[in-house]
One Martini backbone bead per residue (centre of mass of N, CA, C, O) as a GRO file, in nm:
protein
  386
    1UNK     BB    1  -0.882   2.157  -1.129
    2UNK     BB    2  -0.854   1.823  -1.210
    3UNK     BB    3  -0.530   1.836  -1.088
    4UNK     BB    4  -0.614   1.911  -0.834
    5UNK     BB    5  -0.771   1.692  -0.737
    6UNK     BB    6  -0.588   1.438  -0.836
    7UNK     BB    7  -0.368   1.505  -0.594
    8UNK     BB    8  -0.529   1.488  -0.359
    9UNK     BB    9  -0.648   1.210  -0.373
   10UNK     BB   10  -0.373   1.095  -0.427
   11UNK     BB   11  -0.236   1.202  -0.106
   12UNK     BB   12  -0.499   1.059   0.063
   13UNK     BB   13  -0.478   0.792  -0.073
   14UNK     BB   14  -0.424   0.504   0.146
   15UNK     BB   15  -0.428   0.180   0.132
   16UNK     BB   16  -0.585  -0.070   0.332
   17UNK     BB   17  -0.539  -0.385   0.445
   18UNK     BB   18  -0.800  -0.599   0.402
   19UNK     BB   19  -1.023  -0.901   0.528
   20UNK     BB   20  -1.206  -1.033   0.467
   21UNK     BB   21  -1.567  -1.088   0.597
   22UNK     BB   22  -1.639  -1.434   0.706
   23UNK     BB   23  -1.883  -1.617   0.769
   24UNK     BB   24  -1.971  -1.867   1.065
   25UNK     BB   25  -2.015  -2.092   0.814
   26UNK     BB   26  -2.039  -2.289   0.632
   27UNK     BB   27  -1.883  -2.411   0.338
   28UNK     BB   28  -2.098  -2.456   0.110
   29UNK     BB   29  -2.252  -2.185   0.175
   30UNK     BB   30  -2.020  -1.958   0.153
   31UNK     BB   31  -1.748  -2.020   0.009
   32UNK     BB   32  -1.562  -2.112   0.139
   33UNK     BB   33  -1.214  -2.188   0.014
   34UNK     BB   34  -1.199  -1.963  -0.219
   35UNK     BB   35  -0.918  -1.812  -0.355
   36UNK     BB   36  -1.099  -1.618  -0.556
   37UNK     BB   37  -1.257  -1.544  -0.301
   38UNK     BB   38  -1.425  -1.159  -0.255
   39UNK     BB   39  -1.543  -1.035   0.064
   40UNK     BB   40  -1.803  -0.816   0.204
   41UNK     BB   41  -2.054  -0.877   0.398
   42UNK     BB   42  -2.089  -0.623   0.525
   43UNK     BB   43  -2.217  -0.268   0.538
   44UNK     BB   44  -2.224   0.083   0.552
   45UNK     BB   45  -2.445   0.373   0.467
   46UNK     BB   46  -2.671   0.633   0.435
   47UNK     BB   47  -2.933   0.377   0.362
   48UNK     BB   48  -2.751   0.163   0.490
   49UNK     BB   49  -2.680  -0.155   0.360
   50UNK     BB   50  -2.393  -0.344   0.209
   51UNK     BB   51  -2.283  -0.570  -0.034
   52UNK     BB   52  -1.948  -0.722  -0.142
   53UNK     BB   53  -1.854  -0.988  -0.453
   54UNK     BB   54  -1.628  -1.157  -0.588
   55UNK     BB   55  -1.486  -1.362  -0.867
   56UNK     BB   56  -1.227  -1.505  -1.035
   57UNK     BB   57  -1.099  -1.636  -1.368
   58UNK     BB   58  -0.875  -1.468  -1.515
   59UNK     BB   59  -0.580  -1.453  -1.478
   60UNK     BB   60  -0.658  -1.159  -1.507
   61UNK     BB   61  -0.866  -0.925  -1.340
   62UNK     BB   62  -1.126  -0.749  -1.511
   63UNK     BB   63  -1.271  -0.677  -1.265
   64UNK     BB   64  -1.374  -0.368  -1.138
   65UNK     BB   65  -1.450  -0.184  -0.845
   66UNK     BB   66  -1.639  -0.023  -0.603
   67UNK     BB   67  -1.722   0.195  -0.304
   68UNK     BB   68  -1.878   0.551  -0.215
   69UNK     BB   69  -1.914   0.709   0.123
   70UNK     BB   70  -2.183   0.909   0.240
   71UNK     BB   71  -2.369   1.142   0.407
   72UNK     BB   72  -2.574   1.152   0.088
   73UNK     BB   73  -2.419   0.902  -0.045
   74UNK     BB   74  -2.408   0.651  -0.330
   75UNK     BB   75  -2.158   0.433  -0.480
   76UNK     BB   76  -2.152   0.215  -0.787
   77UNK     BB   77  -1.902   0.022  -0.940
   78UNK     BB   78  -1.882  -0.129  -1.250
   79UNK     BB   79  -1.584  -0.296  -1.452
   80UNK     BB   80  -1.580  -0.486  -1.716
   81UNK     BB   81  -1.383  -0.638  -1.903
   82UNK     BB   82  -1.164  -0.647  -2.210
   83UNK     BB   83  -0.859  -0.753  -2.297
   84UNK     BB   84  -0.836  -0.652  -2.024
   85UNK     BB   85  -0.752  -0.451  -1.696
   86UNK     BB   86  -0.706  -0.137  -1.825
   87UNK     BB   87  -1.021  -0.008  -1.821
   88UNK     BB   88  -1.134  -0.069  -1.598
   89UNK     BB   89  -0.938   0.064  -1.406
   90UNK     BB   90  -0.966   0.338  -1.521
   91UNK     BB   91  -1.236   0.390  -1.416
   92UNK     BB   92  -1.190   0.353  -1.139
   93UNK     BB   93  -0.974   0.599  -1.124
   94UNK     BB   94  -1.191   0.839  -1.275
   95UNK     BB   95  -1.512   0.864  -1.257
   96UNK     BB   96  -1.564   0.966  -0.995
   97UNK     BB   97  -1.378   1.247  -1.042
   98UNK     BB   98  -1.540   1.357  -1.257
   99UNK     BB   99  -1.758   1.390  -1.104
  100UNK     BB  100  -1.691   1.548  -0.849
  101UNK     BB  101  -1.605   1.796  -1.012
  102UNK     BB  102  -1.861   1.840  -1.212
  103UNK     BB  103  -2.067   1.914  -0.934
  104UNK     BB  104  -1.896   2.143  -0.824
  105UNK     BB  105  -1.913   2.313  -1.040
  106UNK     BB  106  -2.248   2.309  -1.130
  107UNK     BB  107  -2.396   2.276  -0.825
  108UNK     BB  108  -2.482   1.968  -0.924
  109UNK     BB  109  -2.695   1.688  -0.971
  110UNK     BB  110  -2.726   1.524  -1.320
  111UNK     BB  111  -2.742   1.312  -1.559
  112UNK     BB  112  -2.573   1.509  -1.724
  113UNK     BB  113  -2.302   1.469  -1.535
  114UNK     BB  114  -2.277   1.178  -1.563
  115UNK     BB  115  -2.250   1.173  -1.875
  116UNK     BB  116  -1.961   1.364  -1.835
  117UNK     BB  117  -1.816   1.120  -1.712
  118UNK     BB  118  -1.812   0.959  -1.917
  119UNK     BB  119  -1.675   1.112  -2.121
  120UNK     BB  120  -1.408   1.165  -1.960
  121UNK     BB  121  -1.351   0.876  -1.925
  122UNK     BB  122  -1.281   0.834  -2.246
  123UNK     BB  123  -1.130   1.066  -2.355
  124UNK     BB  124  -0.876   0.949  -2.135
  125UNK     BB  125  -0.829   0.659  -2.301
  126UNK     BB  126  -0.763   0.721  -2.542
  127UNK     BB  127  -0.551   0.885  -2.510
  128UNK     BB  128  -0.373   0.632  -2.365
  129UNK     BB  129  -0.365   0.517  -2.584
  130UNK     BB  130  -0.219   0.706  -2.775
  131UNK     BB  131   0.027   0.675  -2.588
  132UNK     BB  132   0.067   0.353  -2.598
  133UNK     BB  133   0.044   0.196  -2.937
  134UNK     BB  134   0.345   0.221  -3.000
  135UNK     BB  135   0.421  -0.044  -2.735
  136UNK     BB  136   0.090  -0.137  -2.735
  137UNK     BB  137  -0.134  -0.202  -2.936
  138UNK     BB  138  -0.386  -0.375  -2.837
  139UNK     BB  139  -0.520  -0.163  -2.644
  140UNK     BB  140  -0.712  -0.098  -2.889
  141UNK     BB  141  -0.897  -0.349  -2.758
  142UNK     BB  142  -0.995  -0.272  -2.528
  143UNK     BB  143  -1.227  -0.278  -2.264
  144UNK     BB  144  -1.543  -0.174  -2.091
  145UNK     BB  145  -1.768  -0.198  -1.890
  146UNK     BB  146  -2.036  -0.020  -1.749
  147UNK     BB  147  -2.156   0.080  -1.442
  148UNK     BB  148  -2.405   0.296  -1.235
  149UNK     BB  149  -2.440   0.400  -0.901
  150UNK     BB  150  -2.648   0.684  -0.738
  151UNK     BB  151  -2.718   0.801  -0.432
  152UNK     BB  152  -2.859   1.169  -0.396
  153UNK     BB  153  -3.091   1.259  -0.191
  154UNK     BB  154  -3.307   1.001  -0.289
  155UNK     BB  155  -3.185   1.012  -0.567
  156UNK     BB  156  -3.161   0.767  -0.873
  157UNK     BB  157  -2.882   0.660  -1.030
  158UNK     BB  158  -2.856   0.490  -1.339
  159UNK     BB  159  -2.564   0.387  -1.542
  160UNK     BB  160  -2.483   0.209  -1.895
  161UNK     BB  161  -2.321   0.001  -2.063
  162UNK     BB  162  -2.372  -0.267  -2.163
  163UNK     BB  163  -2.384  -0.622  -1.975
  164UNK     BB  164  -2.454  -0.500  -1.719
  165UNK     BB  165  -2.642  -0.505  -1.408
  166UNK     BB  166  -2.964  -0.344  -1.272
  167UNK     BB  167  -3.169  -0.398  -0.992
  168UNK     BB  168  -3.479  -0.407  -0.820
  169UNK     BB  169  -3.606  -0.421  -0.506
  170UNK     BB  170  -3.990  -0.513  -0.408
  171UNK     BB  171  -4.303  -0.442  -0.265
  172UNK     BB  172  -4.573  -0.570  -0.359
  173UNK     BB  173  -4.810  -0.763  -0.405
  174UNK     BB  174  -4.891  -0.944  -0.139
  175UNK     BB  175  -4.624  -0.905   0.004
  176UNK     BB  176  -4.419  -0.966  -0.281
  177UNK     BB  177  -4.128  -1.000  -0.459
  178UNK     BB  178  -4.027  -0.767  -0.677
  179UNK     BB  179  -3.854  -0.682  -1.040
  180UNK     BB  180  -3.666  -0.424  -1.177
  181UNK     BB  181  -3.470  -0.354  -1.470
  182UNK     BB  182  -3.274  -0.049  -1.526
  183UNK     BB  183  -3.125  -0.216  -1.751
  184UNK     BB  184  -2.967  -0.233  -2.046
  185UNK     BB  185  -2.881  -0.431  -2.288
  186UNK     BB  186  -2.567  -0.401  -2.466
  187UNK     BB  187  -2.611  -0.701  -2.664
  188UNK     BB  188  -2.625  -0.891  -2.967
  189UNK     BB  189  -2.836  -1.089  -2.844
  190UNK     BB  190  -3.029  -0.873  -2.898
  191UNK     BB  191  -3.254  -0.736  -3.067
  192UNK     BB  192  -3.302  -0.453  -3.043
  193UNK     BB  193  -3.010  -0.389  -3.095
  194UNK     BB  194  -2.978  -0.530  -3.369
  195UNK     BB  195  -3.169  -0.285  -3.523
  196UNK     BB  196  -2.989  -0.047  -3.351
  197UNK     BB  197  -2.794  -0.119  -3.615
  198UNK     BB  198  -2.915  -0.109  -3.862
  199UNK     BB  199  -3.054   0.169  -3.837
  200UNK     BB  200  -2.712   0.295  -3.796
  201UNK     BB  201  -2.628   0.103  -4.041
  202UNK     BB  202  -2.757   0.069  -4.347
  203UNK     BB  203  -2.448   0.029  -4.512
  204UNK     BB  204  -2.453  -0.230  -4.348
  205UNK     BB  205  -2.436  -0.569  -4.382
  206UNK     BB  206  -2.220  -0.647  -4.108
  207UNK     BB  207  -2.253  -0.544  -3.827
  208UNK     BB  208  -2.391  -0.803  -3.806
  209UNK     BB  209  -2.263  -1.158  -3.709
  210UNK     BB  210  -2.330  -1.490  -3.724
  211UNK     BB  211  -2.090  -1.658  -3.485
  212UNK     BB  212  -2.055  -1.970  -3.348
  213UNK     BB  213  -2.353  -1.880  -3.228
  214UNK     BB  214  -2.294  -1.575  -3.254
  215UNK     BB  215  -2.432  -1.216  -3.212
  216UNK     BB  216  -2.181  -0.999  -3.365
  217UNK     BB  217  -1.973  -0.727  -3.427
  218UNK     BB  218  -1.812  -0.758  -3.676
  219UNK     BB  219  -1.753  -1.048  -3.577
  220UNK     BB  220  -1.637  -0.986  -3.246
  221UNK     BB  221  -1.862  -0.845  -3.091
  222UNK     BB  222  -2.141  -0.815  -2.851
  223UNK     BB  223  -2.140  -0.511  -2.766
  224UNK     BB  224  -2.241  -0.168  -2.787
  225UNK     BB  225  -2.086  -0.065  -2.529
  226UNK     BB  226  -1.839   0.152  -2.435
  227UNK     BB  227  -1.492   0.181  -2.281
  228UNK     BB  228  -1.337   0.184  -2.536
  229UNK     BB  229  -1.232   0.037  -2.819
  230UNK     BB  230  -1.121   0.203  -3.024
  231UNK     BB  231  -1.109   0.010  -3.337
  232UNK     BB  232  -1.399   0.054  -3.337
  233UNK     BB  233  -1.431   0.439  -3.345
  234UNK     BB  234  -1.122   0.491  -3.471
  235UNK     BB  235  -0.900   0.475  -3.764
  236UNK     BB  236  -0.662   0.560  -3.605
  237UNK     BB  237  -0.658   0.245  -3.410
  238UNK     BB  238  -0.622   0.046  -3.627
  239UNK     BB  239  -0.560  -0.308  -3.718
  240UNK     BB  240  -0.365  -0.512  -3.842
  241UNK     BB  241  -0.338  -0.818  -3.975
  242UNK     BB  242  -0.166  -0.955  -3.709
  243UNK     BB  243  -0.469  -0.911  -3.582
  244UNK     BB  244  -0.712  -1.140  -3.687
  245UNK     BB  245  -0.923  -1.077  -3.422
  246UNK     BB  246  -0.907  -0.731  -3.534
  247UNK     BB  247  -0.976  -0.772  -3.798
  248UNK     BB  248  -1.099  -0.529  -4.079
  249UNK     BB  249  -1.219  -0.568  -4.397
  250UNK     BB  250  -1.327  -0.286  -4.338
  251UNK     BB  251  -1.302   0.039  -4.351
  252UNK     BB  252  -1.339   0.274  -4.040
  253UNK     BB  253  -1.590   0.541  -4.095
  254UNK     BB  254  -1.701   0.462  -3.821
  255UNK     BB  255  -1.883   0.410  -3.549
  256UNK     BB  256  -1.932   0.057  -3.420
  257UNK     BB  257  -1.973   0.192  -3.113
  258UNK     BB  258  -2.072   0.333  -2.796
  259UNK     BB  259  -2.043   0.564  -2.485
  260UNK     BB  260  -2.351   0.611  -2.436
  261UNK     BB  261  -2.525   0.615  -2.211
  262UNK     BB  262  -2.773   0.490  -2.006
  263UNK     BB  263  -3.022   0.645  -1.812
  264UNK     BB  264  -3.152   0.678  -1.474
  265UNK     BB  265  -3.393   0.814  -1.302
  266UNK     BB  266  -3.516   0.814  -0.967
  267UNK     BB  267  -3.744   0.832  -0.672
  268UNK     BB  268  -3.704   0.704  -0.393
  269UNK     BB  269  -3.940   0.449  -0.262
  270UNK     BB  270  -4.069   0.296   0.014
  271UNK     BB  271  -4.085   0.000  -0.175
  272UNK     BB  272  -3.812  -0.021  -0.147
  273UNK     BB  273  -3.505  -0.260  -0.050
  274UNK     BB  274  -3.312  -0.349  -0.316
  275UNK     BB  275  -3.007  -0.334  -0.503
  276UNK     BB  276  -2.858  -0.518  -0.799
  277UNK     BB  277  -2.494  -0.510  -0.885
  278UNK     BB  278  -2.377  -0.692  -1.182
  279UNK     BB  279  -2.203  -0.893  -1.406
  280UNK     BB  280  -2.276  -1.066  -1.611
  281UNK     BB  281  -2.181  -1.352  -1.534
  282UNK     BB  282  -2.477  -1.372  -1.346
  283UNK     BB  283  -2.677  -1.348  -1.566
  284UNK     BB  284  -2.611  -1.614  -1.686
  285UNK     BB  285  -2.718  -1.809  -1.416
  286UNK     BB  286  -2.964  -1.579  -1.304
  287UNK     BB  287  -3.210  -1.431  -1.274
  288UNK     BB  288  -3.338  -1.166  -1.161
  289UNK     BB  289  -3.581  -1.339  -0.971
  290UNK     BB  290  -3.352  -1.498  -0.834
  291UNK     BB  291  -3.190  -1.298  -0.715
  292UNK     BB  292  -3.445  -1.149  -0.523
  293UNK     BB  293  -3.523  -1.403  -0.386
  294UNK     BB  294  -3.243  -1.442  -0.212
  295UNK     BB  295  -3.222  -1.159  -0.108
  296UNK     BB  296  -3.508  -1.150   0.076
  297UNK     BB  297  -3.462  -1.502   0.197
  298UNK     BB  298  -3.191  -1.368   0.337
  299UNK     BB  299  -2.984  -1.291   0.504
  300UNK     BB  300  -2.718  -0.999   0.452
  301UNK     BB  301  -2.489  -1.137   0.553
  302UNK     BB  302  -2.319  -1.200   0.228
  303UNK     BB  303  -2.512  -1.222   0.020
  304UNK     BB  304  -2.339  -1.174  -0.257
  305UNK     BB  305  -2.161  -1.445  -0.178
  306UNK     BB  306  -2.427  -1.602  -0.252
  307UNK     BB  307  -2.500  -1.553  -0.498
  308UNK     BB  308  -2.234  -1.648  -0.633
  309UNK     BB  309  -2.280  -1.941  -0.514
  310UNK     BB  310  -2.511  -2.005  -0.707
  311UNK     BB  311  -2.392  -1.938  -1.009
  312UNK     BB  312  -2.107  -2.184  -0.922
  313UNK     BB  313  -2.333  -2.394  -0.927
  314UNK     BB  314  -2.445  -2.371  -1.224
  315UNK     BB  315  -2.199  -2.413  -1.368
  316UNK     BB  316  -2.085  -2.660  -1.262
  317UNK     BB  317  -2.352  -2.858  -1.329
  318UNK     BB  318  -2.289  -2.820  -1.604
  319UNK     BB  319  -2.024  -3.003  -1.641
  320UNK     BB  320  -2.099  -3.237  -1.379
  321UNK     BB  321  -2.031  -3.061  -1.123
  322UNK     BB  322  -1.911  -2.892  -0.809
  323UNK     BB  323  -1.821  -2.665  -0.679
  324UNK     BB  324  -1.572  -2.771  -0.493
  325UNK     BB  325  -1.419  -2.853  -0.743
  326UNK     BB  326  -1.404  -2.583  -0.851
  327UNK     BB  327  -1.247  -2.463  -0.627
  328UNK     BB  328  -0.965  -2.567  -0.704
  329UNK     BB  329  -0.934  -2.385  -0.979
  330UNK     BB  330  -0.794  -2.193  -1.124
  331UNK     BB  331  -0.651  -1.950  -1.249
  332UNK     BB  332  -0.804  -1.929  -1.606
  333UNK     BB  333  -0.910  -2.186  -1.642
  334UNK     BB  334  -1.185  -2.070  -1.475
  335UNK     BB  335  -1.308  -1.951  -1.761
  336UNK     BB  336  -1.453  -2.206  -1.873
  337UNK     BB  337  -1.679  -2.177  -1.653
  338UNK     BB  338  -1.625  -1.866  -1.594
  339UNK     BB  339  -1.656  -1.514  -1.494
  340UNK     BB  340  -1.567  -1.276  -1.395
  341UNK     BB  341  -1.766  -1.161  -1.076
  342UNK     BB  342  -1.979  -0.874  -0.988
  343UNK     BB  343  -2.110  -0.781  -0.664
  344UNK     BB  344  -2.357  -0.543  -0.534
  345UNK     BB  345  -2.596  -0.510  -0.252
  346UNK     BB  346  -2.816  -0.296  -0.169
  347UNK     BB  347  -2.974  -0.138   0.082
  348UNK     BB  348  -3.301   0.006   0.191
  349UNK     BB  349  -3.365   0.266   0.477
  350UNK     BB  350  -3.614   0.498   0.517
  351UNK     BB  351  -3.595   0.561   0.825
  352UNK     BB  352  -3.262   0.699   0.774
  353UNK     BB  353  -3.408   0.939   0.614
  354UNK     BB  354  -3.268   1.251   0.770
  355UNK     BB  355  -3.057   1.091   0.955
  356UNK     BB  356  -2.784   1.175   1.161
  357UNK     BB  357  -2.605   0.905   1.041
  358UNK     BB  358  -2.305   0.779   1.089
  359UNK     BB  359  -2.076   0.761   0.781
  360UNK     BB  360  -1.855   0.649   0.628
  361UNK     BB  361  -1.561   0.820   0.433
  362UNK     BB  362  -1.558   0.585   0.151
  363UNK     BB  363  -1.329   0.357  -0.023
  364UNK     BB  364  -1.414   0.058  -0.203
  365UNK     BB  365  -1.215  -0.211  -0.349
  366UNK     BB  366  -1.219  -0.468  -0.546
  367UNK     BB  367  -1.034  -0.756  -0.463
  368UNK     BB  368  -0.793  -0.575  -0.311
  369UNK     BB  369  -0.920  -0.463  -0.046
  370UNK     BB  370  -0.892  -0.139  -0.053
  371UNK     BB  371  -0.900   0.168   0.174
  372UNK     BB  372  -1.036   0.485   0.124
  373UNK     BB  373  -1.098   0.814   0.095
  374UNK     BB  374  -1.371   0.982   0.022
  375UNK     BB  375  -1.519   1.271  -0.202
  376UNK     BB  376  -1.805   1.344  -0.098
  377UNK     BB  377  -1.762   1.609   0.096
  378UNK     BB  378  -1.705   1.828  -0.121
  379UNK     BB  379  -2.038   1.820  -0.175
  380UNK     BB  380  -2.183   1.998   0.029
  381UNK     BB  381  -2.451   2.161  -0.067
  382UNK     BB  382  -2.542   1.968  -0.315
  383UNK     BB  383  -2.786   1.940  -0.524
  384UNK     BB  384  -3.036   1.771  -0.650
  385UNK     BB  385  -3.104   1.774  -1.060
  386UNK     BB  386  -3.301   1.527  -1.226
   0.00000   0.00000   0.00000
């Protein structure tokens, strides 16, 4: 059935090149002139309005992100990769359609589904590595982090990997906005994720190790699930001394990485009333809490746009320059000062939720600029059973 969904998704997805849409303020406030950033400032969705912008800084752009609009539903991917942008692209090109097929079976959206979707995009990662590591070894290298965020007829579901972020923002005591992250970081720089790695390889005594002032996985990485790295779930895919910064002092028994997403879901409150999904390079920069203070007491038109040029004025100013300068660095370059960041931000208009509001049944694919029909129509009739 998922080759018949992927030939039909194939045939009808056709991308059309649109130019991001720029408010009409000043350069220093918008963020306008920096020729690697790409923004929609506003769109629709069925529960309101979202925000939706990227930033490049590494020579080929390794966040990979979606959004995805139904008349009952909001999709949100963010793929921040690492070694490559083959996994982030690819979990982009299948995490979604792994979903719509699994639901469309099943009859039904819940926790479990999702988590099905995660693995089926990874045992399809791991195929393509073993099909392609005999003339691109390194390919075994690969990893990305996964976010995703669905609201699927009232109820939140967030699943992630890694260190990329979702936060919620609300309206608290005193009719002020409070902030909840929705996602675990995991991440060897977190303590509790580093007990949870040596009490899962309790005979490893390097599972974890400060390196040059970090805390990483066997001395290489930071994060602590993913999709893709094959070379550390796998021993058929150990690379060999040639490659001595992913080589393995000590043969590798079993998984020191793990595909497993963290899950939440909860029906959306009445006080929810936006949530920020943005990958690690943002929360490099700045808290929670500022970033949902930006959101709450800023027009939304840009809001993500807004977020990033927060952040990329804090990135200049540690080095004691200004956006201005920053944005003139190319990219690759631009790698030294920040992170590729990608945000989007949902708002939630709950007076919205039961009305048939028209809202287009679209796939906005971020930084390529690229729209195309999404395939949430396919579900009509599929409940929520969170």
């Amino acid at each position: 059935m998922f080759s018949w969904l992927a030939r039909m998704a194939s045939a009808c997805w056709r991308p059309v090149r649109r130019y991001a849409r720029m408010s009409k303020d000043d350069d220093e406030s918008s963020g306008a002139g920096d020729p690697l950033l790409w923004c929609r400032d506003l769109e629709k969705h069925s529960y309101g309005e979202y925000s939706f912008a990227v930033v490049q800084a590494n020579e080929v752009i390794e966040d990979h992100s979606q959004v995805e609009t139904g008349r009952d539903a909001t999709f949100v991917g963010v793929y921040d990769g690492h070694g490559g942008p083959e996994a982030s692209r690819f979990i982009r090109d299948h995490l979604f359609l792994h979903l719509i097929r699994l639901a469309q079976e099943n009859g039904t959206m819940s926790e479990g589904i999702l988590r099905s979707a995660f693995s089926a995009t990874e045992d399809g990662f791991l195929t393509l590595v073993r099909r392609s590591c005999g003339i691109k070894p390194l390919i075994a290298a690969v990893g990305s982090c996964c976010l995703v965020g669905l609201i699927w007829k009232g109820t939140l579901y967030v699943a992630n990997l890694g260190d990329s972020r979702a936060v919620i923002g609300y309206v608290g005591r005193s009719n002020k906005i409070a902030v909840e992250q929705l996602t675990r970081d995991h991440n060897a720089s977190v303590e509790e994720i580093r007990q949870e790695l040596r009490s899962s390889h309790p005979e490893d005594s390097h599972i974890v190790v400060m390196k040059h002032g970090v805390w990483r996985i066997k001395g290489i990485i930071q994060v602590s699930r993913s999709i893709g790295d094959a070379y550390l779930k796998r021993p058929e895919f150990t690379l060999d001394p040639s490659f001595p910064r992913f080589h393995l002092a000590e043969p590798l028994r079993r998984p020191v990485l793990t595909s497993e997403p963290s899950i939440y879901s909860r029906a959306l409150r009445p006080n929810d009333k936006f949530i920020i999904f943005a990958s690690d390079g943002l929360w490099e920069h700045m808290t929670n809490e500022e970033a949902a203070e930006i959101v709450y007491n800023n027009p939304r038109a840009g809001i993500a746009r807004r977020l990033l040029k927060s952040a990329l004025d804090v990135a200049a100013r540690k080095r004691e320059m200004r956006y201005d300068d920053l944005k003139k660095i190319e990219k690759g370059i631009r790698r030294f000062f920040h992170d590729d960041i990608t945000v989007v931000v949902i708002f939630i208009d709950h007076e919205l939720q039961g009305k048939k509001i028209p809202v287009p049944e679209l796939s906005v694919r971020g930084f390529i600029d690229a729209v195309g029909p999404s395939n949430f129509s396919m579900l009509q009739g599929i409940d929520a059973n969170a």
